[in-house]
Residue frames as qw, qx, qy, qz and C-alpha x, y, z in Angstrom:
[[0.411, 0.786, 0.461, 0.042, -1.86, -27.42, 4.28],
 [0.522, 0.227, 0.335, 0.751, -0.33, -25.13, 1.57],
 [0.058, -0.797, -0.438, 0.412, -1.21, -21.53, 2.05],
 [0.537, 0.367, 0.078, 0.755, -0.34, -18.35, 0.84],
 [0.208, -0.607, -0.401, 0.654, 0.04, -15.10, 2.02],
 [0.422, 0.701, 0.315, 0.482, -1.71, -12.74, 0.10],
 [0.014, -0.994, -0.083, 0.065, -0.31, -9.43, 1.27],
 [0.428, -0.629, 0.549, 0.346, 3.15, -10.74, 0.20],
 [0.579, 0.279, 0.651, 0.404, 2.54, -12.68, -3.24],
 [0.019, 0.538, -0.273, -0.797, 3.28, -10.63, -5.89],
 [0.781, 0.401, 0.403, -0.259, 1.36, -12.69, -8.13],
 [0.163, 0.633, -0.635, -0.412, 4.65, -13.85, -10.77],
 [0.883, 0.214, -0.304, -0.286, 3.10, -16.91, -11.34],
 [0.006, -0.602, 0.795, -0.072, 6.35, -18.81, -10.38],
 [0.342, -0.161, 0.887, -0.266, 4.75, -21.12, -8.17],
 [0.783, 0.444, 0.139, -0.413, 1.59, -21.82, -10.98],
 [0.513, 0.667, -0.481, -0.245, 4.71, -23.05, -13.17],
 [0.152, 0.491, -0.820, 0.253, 6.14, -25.46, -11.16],
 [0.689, -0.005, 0.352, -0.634, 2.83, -27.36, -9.79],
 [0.071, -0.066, -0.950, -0.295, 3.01, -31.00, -10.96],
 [0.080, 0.468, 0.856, -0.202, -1.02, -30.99, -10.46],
 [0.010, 0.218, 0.254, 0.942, -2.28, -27.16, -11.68],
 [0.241, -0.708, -0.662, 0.050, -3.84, -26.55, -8.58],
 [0.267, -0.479, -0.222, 0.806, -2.29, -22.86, -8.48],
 [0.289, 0.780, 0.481, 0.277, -4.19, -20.16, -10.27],
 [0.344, -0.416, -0.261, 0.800, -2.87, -16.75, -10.20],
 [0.102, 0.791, 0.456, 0.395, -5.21, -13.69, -10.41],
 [0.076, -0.958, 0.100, -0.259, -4.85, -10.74, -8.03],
 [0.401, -0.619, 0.605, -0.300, -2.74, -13.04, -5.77],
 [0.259, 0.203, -0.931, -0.157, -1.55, -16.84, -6.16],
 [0.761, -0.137, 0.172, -0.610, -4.76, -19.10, -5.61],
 [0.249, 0.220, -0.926, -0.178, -4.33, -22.75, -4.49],
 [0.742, 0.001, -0.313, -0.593, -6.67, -25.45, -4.97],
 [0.419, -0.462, 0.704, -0.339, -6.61, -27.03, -1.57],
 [0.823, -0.104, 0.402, -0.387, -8.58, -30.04, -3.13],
 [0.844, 0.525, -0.082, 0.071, -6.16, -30.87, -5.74],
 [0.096, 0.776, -0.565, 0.265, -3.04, -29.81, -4.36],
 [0.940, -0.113, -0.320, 0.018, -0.54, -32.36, -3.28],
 [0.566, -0.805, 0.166, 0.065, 1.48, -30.65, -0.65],
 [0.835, 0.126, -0.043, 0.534, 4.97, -31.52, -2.47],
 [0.415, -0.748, 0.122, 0.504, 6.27, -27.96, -1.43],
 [0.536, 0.298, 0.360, 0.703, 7.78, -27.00, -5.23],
 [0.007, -0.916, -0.212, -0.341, 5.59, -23.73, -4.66],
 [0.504, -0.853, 0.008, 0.137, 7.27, -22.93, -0.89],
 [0.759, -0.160, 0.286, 0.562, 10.55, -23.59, -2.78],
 [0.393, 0.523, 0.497, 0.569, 9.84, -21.77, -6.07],
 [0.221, -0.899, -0.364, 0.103, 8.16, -18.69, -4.29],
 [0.482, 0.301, -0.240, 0.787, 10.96, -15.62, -4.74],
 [0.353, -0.638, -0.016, -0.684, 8.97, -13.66, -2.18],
 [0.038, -0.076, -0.870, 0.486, 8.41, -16.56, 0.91],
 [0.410, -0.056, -0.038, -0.910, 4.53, -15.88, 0.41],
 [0.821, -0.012, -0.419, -0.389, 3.95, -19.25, 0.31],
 [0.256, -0.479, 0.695, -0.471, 3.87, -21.73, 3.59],
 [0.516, -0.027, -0.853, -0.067, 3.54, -25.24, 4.62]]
């Protein structure tokens, strides 16, 4: 599962751009949408922070 850490995301959207599925939302912090998300890792790549984990 695809997580994030919210006391590291800076919320830059990055990983919302790069989602083949637009299960990331980003409001105070990056929000994914565990039931849509397909785990392809483009966020954990994309991330310029590491906030985001497999």
């Amino acid at each position: 599962m695809v997580s994030v850490n919210d006391s590291e995301c800076t919320a830059c959207g990055a990983c919302a751009d790069v989602c083949p599925e637009g299960a990331i939302t980003v409001e105070d912090v990056a929000v994914i949408n565990a039931e849509v998300c397909i785990e392809c890792g483009l966020c954990v790549d994309e991330c310029p922070v590491s906030a985001i984990e497999e």
